[in-house]
N, C-alpha and C positions, 0 to 999 in steps of 0.2 A: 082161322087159318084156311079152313077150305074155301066161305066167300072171298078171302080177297082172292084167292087162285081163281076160283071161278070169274073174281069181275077182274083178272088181268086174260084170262079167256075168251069171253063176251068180247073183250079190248082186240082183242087179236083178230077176230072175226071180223069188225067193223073196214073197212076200205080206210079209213082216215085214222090207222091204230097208233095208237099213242107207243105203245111196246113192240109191238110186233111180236109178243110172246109165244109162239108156237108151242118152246117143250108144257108152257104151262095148260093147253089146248091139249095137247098128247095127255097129260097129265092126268085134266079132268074126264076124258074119253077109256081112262084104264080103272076110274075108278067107280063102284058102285053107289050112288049118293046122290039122293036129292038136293041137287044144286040150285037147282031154282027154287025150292024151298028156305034158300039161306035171306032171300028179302033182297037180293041183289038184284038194283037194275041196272039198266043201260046207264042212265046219268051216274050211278055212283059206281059202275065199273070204267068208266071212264075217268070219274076223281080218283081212284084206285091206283090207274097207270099213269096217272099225271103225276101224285105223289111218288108213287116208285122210279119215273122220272127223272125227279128232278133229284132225289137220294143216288139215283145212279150216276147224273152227271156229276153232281160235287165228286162221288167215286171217281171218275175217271180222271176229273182234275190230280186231284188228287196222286193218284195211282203214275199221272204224268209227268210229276214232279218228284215221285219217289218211286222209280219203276222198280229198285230192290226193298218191297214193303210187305208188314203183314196185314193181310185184313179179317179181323175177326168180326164178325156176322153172327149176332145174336138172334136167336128166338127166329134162325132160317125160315121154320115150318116147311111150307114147299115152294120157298120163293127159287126163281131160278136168275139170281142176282149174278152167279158166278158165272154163269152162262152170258145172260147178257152183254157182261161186262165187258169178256173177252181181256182177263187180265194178261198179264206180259209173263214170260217162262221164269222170270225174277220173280214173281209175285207168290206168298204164302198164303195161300187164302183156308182159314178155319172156318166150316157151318157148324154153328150150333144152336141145341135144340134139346126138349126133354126124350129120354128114350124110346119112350111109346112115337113120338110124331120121326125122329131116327127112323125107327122101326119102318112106317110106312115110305117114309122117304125114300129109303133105299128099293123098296116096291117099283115104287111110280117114276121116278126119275135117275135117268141116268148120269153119276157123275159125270164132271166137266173135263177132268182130264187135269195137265198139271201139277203141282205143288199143293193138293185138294186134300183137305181131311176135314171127316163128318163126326163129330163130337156130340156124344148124347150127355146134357149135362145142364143143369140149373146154368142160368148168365149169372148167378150169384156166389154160386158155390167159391169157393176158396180153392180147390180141387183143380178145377176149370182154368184158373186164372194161372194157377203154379205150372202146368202141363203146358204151357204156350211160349214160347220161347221171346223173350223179351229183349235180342238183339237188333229190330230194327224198326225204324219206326212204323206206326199202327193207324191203320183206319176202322176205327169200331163203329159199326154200321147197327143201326137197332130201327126194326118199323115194326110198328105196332104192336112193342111189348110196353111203353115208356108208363101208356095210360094203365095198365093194369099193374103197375106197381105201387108199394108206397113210396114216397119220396126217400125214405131210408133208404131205400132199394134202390134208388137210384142214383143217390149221389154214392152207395157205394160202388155201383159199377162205373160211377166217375174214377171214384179214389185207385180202383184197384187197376184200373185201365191207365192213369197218370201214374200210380208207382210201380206199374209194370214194363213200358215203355218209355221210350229215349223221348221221344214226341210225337207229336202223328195229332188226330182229328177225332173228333165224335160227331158223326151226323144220326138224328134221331127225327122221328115225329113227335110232336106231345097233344093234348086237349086243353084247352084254357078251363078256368072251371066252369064256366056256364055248359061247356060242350059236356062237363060230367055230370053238370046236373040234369041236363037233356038228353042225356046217356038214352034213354029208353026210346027217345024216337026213333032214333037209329034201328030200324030190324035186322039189320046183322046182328047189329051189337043184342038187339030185345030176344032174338030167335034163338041164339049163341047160350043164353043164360049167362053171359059174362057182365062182369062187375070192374068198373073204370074208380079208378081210386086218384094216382096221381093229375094236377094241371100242373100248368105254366101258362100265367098270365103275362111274366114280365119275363121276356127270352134274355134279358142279361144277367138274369139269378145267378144262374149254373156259376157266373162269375166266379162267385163266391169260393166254389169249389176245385179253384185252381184250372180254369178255363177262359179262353180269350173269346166273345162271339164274333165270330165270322160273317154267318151270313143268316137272315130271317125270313122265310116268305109265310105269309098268311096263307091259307086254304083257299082265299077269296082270290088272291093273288097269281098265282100260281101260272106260269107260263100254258100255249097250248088251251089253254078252255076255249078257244074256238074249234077244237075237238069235238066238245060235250055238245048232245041233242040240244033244240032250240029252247025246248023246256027246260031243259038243265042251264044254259046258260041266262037265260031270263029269272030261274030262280036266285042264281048265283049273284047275278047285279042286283034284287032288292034285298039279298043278306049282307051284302058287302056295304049299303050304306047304312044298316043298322048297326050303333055301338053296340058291342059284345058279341054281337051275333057276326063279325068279322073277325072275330080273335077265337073262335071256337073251337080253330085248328091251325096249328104252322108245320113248319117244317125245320130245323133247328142245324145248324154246322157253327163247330168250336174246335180251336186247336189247343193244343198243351206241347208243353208250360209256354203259360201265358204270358 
């Protein structure tokens, strides 16, 4: 949670910012924490807001076509999506998060304003799902919780998300599994002490689970990487013509019912 705020920070700083994230800059400046100790650099604070990106823009699609919608935003942390986004005075937008990261939230960042509510609560819980009002339809946004769950976990917040809403969208990230068996290169991920559990290899699984796929970008892919330092994008062209090492990472959009 705190490297990616820090590398959509770093993002903001740059003259060529992918985000333009400001409050997340304010953010990192109120709080006490070695951020540079999280392993984030420049190239991967720039994949950061490339990813957050391009989950933003299917959001606004989105949001454009159903300006009276809800959007529930899982596993927030301190992303300031709601902000970015600039949702419409129709729009319901839920953050949520486990308590303690709540907690800090409401610290560091100021709500957006709107139709806003900050939910401290498992994305799993049962609890969570009942309390959200299932009149219209939904865009459930999730970054970077997908890989730390297990697959159980995750097709149930498919299920509960499909028989909670009328219809609406699921945009997520996921890891392929090479990228979790690589889990440890990653220094966020190694410095974190966190454990990636779920992949997606083949992004029309989810099918399965009552889901249409929409749209798929690879990591390698990914609009804007003429963003990323020279080094980062030299790196990025010789993983993208290696098999597996181009499926390491995507970016996932599915509508329901399918």
């Amino acid at each position: 949670m705190l490297a990616t705020l820090y590398g959509r920070a770093l993002d903001s700083a740059r003259p060529n910012s992918v985000l333009h994230d400001g409050a997340a800059a304010e953010a990192v400046a109120r709080l006490d924490y070695d951020f540079p100790g999280t392993g984030m650099t420049t190239t991967s604070a720039v994949g950061v807001a490339i990813r957050a990106w391009q989950l933003d823009e299917w959001l606004r699609e989105f949001l454009a076509e159903h300006p009276r919608a809800t959007v529930l935003h899982l596993a927030c942390g301190l992303d300031t999506r709601a902000h970015r986004t600039s949702p419409g005075p129709g729009v319901r937008w839920v953050d949520v998060d486990l308590p303690d990261v709540v907690a800090l939230r409401e610290k560091v960042l100021p709500p957006p304003g709107g139709d806003y509510r900050l939910v401290g609560a498992s994305a799993t819980s049962a609890e969570l799902w009942e309390s959200i009002e299932g009149d219209r339809p939904a865009a459930v946004v999730f970054e970077g919780l997908s890989m730390y769950l297990s697959g159980a976990e995750v097709e149930e917040i498919v299920r509960r998300a499909t028989g909670r809403f009328p219809s609406g969208e699921l945009m997520f990230d996921a890891y392929g599994s090479l990228g979790v068996r690589l889990q440890k290169l990653v220094p966020p991920v190694r410095r974190s002490g966190a454990v990636l559990k779920w992949s997606l290899d083949d992004p029309a699984a989810p099918e399965a689970w009552g889901l249409k796929l929409l749209d798929s970008v690879r990591s390698t892919e990914m609009p804007m990487q003429d963003r990323l330092p020279r080094a980062g994008r030299a790196q990025l062209k010789v993983v993208s013509m290696i098999p597996g090492l181009r499926d390491v990472g995507r970016v996932v959009r599915y509508r329901f019912p399918a």
